[in-house]
C-alpha positions, 0 to 999 in steps of 0.5 A: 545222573542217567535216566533207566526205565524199568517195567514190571509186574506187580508181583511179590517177585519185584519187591527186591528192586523196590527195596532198592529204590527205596533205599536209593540205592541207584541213585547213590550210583547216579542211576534214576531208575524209573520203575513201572507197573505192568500188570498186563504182563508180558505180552505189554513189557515185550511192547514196551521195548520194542517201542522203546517206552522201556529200557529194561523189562523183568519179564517171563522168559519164554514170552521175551525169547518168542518176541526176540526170535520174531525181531525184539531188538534185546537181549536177556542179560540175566536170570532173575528168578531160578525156579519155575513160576507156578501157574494156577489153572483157575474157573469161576468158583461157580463153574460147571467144571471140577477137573483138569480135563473137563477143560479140553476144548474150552476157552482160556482167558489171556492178558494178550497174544504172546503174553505168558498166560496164552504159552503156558495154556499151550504148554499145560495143553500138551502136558494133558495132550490136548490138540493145541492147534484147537485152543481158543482164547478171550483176551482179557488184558489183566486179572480184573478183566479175567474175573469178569470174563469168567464169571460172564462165561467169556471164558472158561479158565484163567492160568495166572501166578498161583499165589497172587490169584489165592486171594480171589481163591480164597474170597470165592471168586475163583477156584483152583484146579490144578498147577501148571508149573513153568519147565524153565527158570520163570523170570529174566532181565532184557535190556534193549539193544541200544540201551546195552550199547549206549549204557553198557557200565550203568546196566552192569551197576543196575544187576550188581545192585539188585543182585546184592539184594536177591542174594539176602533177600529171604533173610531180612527181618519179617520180609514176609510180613512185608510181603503180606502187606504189600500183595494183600496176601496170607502170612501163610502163603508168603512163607510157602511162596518164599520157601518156594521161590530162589532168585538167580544172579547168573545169566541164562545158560545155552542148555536152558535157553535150547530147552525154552527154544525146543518147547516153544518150536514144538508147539508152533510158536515160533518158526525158527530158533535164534542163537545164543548170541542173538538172545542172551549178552553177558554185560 
């Protein structure tokens, strides 16, 4: 049996890979998949894998590209969700400001430097074209830290998955502005680099596994009942999230990749472009 730690959000996204676990699916290919909530998000997963306290991250992919361009020993072995996360920009329900626009110059609330909710705040900034060089950011580290940050006047405006903050949307703790979708295919599987050398067979086992329960996933009986137990959220919204949201078996493409590269040197975030092979590995 070979140990694989695994990180995640938790998010309606990873249920696919706690059905497997569930099922022991792994373990009948002699995997210990060890699975880890992440609710810090990216920034933390990126963290976790160059520490080496992860072996493989499901992560956004412009958060693991940045971090592998600036050193993260690890590769993207796949695409896991082929459509773009759909990001809510979000005041405190009370909040002074009613339009996207009233939100130039103000202060967003992050999880963490390098986390997706600080890249997306860059990239819905140029969308509006804000001077991206003048945002301002409060750390928060999770959702909960969010609330409180908005609701102190810490901060002014929290970006987080549309769907996963509606119950605070709909409890009048938040209200939403605007979206702010990703321009890119929203989450990938990385692998660090040691581990894609010393565990090549059980990584190629571990995609095929949660391949086959992607590819049918919408199609199991009352998911989205299952959904909505699981992530505290509205029958309703799960439906629309699902008819939303498509996961991918595939690999990320150069095309892609040179469009994360592009948005991401555009802003400043990263200084220089990696190549292909430095980011992505077929296994």
């Amino acid at each position: 049996m070979t140990k694989i730690n695994i990180a995640g959000v938790p998010e309606h996204f990873n249920l696919p890979w706690h059905l497997c676990l569930e099922n022991d699916e792994f373990g009948a290919a002699a995997i210990d998949l060890q699975w880890t909530n992440v609710p810090e998000g990216t920034g933390k997963m990126c963290q976790m894998l160059r520490n080496g306290e992860t072996d493989i991250a499901v992560i956004l992919t412009e958060g693991i590209v940045k971090d592998i361009v600036s050193g993260n020993p690890s590769k993207i072995v796949q695409v896991y969700v082929e459509t773009p996360l759909i990001w809510g920009i979000h005041v405190a329900a009370n909040s002074k400001y009613q339009l996207l626009s009233d939100l130039k110059d103000t202060k967003a609330a992050i999880s963490r430097i390098g986390s997706g909710s600080q890249l997306m705040a860059y990239v819905n900034a140029q969308n509006e074209g804000w001077d991206t060089n003048s945002l301002q950011f409060e750390i928060v580290d999770t959702i909960d830290g969010a609330v409180e940050a908005l609701a102190s006047g810490k901060a002014d405006y929290f970006m987080w998955e549309r769907f996963m903050t509606k119950p605070l949307v709909d409890q009048g703790v938040f209200r939403r502005i605007a979206d702010c979708p990703t321009p890119w295919p929203c989450f990938v599987i990385a692998v660090r680099n040691e581990v894609l050398e010393r565990h090549p067979e059980q990584i190629k086992k571990i995609l095929e596994i949660i391949n086959s329960k992607t590819r049918y996933f919408k199609q199991i009986a009352d998911i989205s009942k299952r959904l909505s137990a699981d992530f505290h959220q509205r029958e309703d919204d799960i439906k629309t999230w699902l008819s939303l949201t498509e996961w991918s078996q595939r690999n990320l493409d150069e095309d892609m990749l040179n469009n994360v590269q592009n948005q991401l040197m555009h802003l400043s975030l990263i200084e220089k472009k990696g190549t292909f092979a430095e980011i992505v590995k077929a296994v």
